[in-house]
PDBQT receptor file of N, H, CA, C and O in Angstrom, charges set to zero:
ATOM      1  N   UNK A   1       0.834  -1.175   0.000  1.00  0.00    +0.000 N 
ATOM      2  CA  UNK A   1       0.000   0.000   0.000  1.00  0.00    +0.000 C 
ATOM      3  C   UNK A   1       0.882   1.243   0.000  1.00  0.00    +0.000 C 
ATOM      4  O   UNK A   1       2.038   1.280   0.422  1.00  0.00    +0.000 OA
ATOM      5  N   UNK A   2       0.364   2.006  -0.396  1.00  0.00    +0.000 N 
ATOM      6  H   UNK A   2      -0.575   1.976  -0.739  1.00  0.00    +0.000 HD
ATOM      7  CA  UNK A   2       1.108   4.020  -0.268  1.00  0.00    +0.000 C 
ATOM      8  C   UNK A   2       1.435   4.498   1.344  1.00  0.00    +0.000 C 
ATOM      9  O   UNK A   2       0.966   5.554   1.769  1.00  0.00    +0.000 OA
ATOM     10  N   UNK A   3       2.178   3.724   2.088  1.00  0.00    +0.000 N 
ATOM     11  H   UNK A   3       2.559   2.866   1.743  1.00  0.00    +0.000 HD
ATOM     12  CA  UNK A   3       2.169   4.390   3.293  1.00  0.00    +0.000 C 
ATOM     13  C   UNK A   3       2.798   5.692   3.692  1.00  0.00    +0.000 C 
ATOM     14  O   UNK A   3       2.299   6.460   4.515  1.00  0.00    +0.000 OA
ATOM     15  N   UNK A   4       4.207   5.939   2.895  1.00  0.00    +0.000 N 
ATOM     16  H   UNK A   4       4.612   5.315   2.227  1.00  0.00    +0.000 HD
ATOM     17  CA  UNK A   4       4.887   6.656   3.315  1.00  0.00    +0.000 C 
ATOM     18  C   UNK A   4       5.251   7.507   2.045  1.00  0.00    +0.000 C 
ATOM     19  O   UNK A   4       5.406   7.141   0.880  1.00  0.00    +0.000 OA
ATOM     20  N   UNK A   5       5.342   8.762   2.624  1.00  0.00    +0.000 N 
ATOM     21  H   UNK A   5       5.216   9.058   3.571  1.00  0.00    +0.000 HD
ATOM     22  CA  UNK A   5       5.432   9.466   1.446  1.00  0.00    +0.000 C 
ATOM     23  C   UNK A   5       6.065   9.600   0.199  1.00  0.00    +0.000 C 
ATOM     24  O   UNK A   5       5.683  10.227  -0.788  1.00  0.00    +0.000 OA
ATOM     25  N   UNK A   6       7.383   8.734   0.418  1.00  0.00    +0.000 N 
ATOM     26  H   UNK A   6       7.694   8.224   1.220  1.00  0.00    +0.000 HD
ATOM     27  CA  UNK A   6       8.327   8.590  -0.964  1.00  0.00    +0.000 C 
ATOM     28  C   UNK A   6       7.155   7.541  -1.879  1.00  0.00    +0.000 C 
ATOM     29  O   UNK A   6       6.863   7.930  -3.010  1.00  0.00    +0.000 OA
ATOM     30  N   UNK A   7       6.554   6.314  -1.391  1.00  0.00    +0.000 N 
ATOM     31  H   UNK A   7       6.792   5.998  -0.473  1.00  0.00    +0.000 HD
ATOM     32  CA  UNK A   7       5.723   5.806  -1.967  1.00  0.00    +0.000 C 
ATOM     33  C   UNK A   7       4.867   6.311  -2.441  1.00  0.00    +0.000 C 
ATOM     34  O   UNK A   7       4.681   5.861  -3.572  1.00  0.00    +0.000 OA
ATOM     35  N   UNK A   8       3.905   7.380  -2.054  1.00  0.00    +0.000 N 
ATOM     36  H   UNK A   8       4.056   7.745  -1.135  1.00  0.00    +0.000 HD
ATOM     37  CA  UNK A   8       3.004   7.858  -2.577  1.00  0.00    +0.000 C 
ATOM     38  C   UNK A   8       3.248   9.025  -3.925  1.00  0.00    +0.000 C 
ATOM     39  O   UNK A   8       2.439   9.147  -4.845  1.00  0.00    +0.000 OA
ATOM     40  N   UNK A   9       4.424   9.754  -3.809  1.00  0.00    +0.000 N 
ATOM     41  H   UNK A   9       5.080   9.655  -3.062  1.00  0.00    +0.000 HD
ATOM     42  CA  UNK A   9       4.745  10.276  -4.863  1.00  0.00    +0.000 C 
ATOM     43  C   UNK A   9       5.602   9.855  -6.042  1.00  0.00    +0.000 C 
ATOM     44  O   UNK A   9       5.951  10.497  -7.033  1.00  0.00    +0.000 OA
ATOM     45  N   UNK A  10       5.871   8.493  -5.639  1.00  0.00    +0.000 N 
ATOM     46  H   UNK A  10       5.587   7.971  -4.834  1.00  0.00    +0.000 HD
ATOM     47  CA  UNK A  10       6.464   7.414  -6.940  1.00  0.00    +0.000 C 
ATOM     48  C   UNK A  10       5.390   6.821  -7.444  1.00  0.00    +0.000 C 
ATOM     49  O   UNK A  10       4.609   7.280  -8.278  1.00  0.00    +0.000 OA
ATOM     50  N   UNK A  11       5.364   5.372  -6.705  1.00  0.00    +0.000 N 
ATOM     51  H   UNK A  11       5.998   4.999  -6.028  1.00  0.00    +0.000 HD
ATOM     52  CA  UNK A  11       5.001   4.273  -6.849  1.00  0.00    +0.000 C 
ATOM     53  C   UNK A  11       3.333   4.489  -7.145  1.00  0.00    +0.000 C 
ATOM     54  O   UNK A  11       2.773   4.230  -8.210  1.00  0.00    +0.000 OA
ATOM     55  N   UNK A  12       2.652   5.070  -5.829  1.00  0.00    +0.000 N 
ATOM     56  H   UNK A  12       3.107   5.280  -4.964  1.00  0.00    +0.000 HD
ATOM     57  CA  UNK A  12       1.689   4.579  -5.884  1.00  0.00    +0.000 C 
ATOM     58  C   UNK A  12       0.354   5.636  -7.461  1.00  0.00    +0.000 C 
ATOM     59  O   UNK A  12      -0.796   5.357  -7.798  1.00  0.00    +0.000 OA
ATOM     60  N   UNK A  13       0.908   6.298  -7.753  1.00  0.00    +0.000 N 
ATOM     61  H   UNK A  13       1.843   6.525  -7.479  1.00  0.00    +0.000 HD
ATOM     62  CA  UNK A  13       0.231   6.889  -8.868  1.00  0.00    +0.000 C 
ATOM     63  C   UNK A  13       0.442   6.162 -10.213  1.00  0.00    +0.000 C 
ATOM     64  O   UNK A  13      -0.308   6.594 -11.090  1.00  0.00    +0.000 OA
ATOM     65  N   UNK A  14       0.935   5.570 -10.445  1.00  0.00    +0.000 N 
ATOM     66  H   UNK A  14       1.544   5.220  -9.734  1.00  0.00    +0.000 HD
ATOM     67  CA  UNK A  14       1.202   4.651 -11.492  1.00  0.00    +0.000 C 
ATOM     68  C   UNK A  14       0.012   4.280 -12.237  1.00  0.00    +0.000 C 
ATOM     69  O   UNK A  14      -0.012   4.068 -13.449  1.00  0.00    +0.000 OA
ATOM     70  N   UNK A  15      -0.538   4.243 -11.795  1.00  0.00    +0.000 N 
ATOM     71  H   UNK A  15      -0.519   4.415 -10.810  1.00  0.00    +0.000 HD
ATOM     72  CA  UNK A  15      -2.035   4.072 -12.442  1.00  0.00    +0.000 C 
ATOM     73  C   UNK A  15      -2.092   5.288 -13.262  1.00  0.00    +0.000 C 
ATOM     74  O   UNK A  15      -1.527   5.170 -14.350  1.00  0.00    +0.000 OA
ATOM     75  N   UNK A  16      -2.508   6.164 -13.074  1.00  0.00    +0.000 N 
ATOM     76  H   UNK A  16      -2.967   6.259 -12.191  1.00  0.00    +0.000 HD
ATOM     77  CA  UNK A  16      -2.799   7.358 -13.089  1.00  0.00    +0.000 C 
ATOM     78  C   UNK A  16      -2.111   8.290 -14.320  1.00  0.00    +0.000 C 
ATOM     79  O   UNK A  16      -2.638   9.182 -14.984  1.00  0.00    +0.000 OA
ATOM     80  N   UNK A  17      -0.718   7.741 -14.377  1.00  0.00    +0.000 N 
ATOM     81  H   UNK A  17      -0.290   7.016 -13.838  1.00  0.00    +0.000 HD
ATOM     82  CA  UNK A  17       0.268   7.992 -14.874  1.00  0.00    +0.000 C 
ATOM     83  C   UNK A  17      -0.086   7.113 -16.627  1.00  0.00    +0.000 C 
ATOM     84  O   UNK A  17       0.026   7.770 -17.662  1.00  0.00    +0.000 OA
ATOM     85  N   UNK A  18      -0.336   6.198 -16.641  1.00  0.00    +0.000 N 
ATOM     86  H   UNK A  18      -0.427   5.665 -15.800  1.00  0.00    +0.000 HD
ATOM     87  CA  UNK A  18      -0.405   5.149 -17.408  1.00  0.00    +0.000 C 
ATOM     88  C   UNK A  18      -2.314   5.134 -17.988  1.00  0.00    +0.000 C 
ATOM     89  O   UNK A  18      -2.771   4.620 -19.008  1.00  0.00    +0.000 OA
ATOM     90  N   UNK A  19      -2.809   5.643 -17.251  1.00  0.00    +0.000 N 
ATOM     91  H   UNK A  19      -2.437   6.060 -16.422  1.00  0.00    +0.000 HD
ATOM     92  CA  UNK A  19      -4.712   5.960 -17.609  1.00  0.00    +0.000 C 
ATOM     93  C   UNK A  19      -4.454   6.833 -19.092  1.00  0.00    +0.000 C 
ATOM     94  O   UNK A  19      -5.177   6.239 -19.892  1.00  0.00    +0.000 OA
ATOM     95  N   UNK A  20      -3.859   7.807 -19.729  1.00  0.00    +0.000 N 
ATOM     96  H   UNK A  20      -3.272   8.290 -19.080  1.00  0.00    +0.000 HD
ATOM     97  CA  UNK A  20      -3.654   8.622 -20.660  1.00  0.00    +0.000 C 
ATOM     98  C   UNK A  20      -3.414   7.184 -21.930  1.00  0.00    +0.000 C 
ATOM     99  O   UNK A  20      -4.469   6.944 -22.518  1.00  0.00    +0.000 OA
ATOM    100  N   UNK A  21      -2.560   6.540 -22.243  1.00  0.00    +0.000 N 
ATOM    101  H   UNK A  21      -1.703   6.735 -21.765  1.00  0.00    +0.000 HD
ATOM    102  CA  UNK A  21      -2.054   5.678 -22.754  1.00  0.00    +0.000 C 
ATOM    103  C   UNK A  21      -2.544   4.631 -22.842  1.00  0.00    +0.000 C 
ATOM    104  O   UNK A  21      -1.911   3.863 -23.566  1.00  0.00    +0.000 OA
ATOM    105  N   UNK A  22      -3.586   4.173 -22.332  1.00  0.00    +0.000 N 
ATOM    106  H   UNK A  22      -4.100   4.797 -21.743  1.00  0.00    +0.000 HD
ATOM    107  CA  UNK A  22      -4.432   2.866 -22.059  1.00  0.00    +0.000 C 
ATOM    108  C   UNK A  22      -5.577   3.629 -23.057  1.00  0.00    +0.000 C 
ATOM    109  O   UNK A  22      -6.051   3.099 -24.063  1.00  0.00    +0.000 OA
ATOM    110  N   UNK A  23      -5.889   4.861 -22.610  1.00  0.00    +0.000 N 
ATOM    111  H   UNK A  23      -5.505   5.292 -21.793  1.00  0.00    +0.000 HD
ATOM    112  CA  UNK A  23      -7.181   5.319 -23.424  1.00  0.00    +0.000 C 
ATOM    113  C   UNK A  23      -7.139   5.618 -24.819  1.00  0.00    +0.000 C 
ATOM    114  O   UNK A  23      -8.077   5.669 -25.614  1.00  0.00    +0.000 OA
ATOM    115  N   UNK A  24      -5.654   5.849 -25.049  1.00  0.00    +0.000 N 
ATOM    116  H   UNK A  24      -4.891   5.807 -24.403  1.00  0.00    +0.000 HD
ATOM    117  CA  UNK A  24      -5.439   5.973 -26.111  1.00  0.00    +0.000 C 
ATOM    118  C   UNK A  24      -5.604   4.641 -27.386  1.00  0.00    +0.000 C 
ATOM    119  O   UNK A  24      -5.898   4.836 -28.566  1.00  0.00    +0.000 OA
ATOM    120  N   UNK A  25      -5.326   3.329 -26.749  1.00  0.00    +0.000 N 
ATOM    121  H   UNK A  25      -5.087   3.171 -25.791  1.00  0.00    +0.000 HD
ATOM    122  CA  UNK A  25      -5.130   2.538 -26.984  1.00  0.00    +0.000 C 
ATOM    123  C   UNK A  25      -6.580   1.663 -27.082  1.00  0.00    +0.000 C 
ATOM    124  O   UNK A  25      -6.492   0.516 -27.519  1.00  0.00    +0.000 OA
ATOM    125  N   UNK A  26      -7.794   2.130 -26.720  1.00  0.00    +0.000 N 
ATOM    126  H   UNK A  26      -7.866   3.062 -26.365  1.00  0.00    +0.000 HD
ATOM    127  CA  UNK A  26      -8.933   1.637 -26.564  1.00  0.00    +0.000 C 
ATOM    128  C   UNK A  26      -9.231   1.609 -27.898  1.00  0.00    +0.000 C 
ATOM    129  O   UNK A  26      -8.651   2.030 -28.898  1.00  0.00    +0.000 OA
ATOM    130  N   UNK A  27     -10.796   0.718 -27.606  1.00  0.00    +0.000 N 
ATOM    131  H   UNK A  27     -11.268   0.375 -26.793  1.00  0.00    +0.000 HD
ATOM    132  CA  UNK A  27     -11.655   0.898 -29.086  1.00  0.00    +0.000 C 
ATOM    133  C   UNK A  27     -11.916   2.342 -29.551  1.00  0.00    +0.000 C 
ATOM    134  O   UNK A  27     -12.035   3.360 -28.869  1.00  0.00    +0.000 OA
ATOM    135  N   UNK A  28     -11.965   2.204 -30.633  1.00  0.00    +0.000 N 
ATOM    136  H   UNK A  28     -11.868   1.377 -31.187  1.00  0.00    +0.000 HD
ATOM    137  CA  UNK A  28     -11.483   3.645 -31.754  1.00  0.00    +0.000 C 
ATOM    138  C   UNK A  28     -13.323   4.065 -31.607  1.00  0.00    +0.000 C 
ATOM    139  O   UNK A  28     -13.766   5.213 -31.567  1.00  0.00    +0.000 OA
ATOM    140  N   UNK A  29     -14.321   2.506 -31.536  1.00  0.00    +0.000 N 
ATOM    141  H   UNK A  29     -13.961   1.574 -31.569  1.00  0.00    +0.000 HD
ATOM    142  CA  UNK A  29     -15.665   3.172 -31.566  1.00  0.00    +0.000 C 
ATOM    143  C   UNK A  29     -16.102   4.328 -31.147  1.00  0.00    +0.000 C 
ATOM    144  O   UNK A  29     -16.983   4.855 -31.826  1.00  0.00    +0.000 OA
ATOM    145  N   UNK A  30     -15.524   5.160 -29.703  1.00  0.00    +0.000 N 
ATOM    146  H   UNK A  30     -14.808   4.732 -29.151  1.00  0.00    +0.000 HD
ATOM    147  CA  UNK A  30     -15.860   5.972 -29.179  1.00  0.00    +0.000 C 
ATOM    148  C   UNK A  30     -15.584   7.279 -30.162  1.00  0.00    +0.000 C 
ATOM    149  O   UNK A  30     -16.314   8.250 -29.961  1.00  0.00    +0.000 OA
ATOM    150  N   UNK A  31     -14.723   7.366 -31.067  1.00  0.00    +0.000 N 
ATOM    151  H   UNK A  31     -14.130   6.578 -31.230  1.00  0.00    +0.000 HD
ATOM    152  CA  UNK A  31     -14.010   8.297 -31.828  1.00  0.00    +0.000 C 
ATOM    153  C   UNK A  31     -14.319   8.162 -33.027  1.00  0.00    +0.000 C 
ATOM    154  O   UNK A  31     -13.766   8.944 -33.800  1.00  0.00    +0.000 OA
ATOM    155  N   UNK A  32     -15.119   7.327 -33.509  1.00  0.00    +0.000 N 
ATOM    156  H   UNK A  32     -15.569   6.692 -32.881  1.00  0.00    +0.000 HD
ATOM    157  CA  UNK A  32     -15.750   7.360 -34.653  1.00  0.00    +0.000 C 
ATOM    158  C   UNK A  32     -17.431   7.779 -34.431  1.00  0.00    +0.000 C 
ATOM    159  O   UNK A  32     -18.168   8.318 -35.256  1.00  0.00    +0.000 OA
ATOM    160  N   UNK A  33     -17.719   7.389 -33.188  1.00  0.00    +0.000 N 
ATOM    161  H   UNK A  33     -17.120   6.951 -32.518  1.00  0.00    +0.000 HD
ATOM    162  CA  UNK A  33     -19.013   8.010 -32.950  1.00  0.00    +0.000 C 
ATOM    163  C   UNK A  33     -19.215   9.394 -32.445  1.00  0.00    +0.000 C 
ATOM    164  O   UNK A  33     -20.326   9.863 -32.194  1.00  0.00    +0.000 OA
ATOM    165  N   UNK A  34     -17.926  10.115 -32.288  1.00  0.00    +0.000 N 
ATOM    166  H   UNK A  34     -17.024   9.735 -32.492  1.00  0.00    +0.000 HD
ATOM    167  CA  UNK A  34     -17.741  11.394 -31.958  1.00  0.00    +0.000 C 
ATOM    168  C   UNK A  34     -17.803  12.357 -33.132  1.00  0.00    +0.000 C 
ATOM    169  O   UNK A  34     -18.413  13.406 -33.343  1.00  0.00    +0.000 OA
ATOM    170  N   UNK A  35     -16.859  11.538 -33.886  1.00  0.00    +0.000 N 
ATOM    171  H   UNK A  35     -16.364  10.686 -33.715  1.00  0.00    +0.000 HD
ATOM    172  CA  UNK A  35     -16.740  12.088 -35.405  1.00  0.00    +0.000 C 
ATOM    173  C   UNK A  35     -18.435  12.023 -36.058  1.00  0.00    +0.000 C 
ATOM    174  O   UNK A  35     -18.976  13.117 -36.223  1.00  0.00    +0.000 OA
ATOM    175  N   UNK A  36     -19.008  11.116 -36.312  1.00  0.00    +0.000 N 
ATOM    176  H   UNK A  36     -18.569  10.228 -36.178  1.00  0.00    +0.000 HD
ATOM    177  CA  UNK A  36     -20.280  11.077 -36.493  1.00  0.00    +0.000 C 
ATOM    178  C   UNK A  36     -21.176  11.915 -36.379  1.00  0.00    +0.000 C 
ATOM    179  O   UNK A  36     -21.883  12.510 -37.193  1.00  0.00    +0.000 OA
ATOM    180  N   UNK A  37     -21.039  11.914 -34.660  1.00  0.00    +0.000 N 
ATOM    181  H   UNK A  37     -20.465  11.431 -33.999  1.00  0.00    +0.000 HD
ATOM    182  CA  UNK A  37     -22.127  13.250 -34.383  1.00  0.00    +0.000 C 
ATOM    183  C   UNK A  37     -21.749  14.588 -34.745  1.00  0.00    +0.000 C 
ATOM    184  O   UNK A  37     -22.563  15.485 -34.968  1.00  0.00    +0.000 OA
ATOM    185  N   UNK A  38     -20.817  14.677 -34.786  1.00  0.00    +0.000 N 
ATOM    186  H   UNK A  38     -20.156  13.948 -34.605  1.00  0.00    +0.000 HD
ATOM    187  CA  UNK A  38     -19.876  16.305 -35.307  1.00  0.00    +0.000 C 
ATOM    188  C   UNK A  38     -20.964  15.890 -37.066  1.00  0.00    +0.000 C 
ATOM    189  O   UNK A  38     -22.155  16.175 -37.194  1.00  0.00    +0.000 OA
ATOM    190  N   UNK A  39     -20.391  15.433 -37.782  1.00  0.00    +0.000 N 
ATOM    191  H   UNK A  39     -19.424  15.201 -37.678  1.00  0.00    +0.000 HD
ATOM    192  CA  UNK A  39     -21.120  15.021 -39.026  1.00  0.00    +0.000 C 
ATOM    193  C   UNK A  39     -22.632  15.347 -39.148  1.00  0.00    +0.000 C 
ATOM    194  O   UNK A  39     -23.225  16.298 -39.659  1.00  0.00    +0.000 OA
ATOM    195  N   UNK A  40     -23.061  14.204 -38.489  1.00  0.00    +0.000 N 
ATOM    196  H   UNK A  40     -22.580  13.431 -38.074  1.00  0.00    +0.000 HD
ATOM    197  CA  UNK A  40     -24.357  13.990 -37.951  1.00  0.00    +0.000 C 
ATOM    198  C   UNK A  40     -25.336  14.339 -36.870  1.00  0.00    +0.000 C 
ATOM    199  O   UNK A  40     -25.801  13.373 -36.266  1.00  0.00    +0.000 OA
ATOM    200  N   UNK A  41     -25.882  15.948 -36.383  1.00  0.00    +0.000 N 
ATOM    201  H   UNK A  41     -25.505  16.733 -36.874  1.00  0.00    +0.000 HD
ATOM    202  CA  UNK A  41     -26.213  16.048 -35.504  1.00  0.00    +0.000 C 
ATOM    203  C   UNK A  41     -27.337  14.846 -35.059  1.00  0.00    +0.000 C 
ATOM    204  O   UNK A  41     -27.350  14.149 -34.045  1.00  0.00    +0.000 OA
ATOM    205  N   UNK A  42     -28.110  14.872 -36.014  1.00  0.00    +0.000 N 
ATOM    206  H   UNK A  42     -28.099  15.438 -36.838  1.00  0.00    +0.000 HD
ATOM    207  CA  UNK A  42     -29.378  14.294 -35.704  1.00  0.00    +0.000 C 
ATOM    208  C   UNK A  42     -29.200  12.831 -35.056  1.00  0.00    +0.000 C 
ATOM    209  O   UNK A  42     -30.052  12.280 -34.359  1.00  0.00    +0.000 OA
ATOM    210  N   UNK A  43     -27.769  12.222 -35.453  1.00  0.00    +0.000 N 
ATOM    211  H   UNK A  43     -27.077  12.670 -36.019  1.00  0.00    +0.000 HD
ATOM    212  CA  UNK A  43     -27.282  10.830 -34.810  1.00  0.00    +0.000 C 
ATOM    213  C   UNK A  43     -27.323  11.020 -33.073  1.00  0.00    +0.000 C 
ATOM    214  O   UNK A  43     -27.671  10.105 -32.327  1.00  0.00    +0.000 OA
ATOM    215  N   UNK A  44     -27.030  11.965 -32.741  1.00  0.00    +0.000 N 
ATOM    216  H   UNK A  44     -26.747  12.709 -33.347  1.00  0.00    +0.000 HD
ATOM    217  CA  UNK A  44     -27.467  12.464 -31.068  1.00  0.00    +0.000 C 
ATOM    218  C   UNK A  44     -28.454  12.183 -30.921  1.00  0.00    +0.000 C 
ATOM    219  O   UNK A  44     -28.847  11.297 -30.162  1.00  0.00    +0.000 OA
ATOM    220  N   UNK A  45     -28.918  12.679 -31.421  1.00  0.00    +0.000 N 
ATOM    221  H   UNK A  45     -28.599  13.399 -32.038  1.00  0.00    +0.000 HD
ATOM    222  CA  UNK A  45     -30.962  12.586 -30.991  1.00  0.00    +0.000 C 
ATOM    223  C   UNK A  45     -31.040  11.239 -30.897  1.00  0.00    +0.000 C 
ATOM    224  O   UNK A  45     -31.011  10.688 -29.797  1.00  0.00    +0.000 OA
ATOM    225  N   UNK A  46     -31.141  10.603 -31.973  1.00  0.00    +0.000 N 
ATOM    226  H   UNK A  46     -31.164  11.051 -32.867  1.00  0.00    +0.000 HD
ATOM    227  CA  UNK A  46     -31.571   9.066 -32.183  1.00  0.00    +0.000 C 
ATOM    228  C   UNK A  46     -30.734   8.242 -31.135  1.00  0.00    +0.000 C 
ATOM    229  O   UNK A  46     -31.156   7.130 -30.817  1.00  0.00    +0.000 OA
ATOM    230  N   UNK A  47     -29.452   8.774 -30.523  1.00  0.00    +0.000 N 
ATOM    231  H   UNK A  47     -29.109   9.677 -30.781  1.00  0.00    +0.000 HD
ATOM    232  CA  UNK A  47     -28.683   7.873 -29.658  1.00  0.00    +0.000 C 
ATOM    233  C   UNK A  47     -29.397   7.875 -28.401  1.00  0.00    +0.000 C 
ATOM    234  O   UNK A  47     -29.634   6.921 -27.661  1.00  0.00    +0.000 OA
ATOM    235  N   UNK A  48     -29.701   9.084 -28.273  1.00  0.00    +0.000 N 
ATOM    236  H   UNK A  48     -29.508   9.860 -28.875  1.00  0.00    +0.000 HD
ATOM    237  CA  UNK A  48     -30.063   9.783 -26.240  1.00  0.00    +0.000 C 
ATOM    238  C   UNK A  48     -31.448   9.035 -26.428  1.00  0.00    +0.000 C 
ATOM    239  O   UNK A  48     -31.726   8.296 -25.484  1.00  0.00    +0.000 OA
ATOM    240  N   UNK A  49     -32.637   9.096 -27.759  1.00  0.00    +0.000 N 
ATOM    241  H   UNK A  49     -32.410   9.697 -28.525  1.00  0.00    +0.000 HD
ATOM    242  CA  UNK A  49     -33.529   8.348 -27.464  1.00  0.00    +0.000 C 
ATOM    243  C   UNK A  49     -33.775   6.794 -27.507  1.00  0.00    +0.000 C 
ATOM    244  O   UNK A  49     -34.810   6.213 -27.181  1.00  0.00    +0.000 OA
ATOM    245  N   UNK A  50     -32.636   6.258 -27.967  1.00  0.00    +0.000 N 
ATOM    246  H   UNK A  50     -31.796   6.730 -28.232  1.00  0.00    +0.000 HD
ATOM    247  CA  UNK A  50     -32.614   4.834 -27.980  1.00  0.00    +0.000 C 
ATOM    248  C   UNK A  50     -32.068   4.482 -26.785  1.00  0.00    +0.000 C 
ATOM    249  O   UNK A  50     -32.357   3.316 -26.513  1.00  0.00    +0.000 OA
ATOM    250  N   UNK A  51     -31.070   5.273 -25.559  1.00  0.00    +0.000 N 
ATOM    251  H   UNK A  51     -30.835   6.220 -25.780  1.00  0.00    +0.000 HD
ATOM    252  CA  UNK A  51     -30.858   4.961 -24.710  1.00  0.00    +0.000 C 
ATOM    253  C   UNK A  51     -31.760   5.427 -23.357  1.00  0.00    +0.000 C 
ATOM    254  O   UNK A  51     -31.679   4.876 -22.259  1.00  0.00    +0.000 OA
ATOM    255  N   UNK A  52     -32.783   6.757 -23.743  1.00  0.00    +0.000 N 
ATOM    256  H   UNK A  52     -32.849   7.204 -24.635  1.00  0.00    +0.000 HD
ATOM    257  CA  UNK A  52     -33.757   6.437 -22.988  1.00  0.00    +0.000 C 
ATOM    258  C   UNK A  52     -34.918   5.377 -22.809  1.00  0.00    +0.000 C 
ATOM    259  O   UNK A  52     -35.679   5.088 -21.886  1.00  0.00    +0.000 OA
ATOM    260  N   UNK A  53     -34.744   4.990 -23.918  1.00  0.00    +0.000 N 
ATOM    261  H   UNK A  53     -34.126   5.225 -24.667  1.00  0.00    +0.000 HD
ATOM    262  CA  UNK A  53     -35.932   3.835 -24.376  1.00  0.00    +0.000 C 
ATOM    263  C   UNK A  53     -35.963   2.543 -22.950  1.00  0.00    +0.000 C 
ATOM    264  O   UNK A  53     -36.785   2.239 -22.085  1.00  0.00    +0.000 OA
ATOM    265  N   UNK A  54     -34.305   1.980 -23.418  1.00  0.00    +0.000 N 
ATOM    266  H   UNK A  54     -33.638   2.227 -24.121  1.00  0.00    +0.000 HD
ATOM    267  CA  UNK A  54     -33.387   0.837 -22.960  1.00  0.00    +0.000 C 
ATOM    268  C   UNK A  54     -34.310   0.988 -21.784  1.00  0.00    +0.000 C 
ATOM    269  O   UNK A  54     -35.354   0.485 -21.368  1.00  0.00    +0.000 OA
ATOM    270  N   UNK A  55     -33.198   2.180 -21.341  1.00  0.00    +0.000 N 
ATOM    271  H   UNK A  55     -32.351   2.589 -21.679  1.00  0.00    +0.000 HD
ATOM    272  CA  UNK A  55     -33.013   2.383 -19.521  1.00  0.00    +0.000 C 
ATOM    273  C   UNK A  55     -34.673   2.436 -18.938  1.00  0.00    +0.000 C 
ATOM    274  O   UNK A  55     -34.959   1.905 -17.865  1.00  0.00    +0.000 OA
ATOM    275  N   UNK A  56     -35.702   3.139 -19.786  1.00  0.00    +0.000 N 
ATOM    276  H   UNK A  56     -35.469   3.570 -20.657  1.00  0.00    +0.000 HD
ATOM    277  CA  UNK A  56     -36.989   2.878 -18.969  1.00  0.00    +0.000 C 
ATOM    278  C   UNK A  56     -37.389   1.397 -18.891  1.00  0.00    +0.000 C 
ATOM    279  O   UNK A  56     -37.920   0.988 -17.858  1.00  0.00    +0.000 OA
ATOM    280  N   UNK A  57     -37.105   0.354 -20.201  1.00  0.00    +0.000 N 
ATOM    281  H   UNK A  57     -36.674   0.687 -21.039  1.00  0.00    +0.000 HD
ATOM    282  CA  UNK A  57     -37.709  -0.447 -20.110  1.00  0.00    +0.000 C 
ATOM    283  C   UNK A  57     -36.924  -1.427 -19.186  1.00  0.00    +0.000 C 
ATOM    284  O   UNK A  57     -37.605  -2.398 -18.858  1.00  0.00    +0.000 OA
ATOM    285  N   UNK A  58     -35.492  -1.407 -18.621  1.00  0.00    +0.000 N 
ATOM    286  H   UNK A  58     -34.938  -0.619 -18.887  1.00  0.00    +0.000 HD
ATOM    287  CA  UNK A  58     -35.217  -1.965 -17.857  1.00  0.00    +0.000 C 
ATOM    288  C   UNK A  58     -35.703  -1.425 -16.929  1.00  0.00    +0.000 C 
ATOM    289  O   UNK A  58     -36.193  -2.197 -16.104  1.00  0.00    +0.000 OA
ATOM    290  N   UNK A  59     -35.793  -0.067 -16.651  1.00  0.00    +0.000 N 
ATOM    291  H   UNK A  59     -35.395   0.560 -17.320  1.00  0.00    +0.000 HD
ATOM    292  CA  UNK A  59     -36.590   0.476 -14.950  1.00  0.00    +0.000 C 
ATOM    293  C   UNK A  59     -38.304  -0.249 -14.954  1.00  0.00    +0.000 C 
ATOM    294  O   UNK A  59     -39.044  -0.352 -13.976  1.00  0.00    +0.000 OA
ATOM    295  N   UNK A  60     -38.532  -0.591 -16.100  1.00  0.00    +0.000 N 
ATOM    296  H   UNK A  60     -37.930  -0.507 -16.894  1.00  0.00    +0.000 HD
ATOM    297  CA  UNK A  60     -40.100  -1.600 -15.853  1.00  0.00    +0.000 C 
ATOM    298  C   UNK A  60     -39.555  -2.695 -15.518  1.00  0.00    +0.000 C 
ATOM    299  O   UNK A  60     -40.078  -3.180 -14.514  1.00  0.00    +0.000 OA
ATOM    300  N   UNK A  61     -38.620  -3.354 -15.997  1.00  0.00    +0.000 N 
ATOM    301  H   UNK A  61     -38.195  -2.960 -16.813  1.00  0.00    +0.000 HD
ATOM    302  CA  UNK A  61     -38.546  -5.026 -15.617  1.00  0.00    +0.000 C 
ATOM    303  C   UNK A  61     -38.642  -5.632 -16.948  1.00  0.00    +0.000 C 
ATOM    304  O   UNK A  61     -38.321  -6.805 -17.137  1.00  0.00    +0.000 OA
ATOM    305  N   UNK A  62     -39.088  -4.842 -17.897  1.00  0.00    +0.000 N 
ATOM    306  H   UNK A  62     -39.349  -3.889 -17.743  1.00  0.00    +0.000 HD
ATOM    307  CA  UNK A  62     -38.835  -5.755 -19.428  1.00  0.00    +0.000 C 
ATOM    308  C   UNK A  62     -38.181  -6.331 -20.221  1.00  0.00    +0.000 C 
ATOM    309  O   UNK A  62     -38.537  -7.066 -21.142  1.00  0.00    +0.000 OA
ATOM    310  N   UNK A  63     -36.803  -5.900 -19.767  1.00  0.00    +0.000 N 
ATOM    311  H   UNK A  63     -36.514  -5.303 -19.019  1.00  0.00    +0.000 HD
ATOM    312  CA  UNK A  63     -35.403  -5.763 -20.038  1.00  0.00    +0.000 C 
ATOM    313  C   UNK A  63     -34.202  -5.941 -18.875  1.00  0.00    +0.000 C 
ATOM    314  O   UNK A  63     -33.857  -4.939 -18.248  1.00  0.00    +0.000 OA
ATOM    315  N   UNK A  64     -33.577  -7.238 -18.602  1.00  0.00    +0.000 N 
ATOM    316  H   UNK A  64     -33.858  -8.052 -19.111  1.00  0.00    +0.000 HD
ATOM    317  CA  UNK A  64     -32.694  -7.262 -18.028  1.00  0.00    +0.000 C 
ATOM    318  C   UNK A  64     -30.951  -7.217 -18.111  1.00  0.00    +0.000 C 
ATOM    319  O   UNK A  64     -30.282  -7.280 -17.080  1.00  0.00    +0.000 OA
TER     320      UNK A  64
């Protein structure tokens, strides 16, 4: 664990350090659907209402 302070300003951020580079490295989907909506406003609309749809019909129980 980070107990002591040399640890905490090395070691234990490492994560943190390395989160930039991992994201970079993710699925590109997020960045093509960014690009999209820049393109495509109206692709917003249709997204926020297909994901309100989801989320009510799981808040009924229709959808697990």
């Amino acid at each position: 664990m980070c107990g002591n302070f040399a640890e905490q300003t090395s070691g234990c951020r490492l994560g943190a350090e390395l989160a930039p580079a991992f994201v970079l490295r993710d699925n590109p989907t997020r960045e093509i659907a960014g690009i999209l909506i820049l393109i495509i406003p109206r692709l917003l609309n249709i997204i926020v209402a297909i994901y309100l749809i989801v989320i009510g019909l799981v808040g009924l129980g229709f959808l697990r």
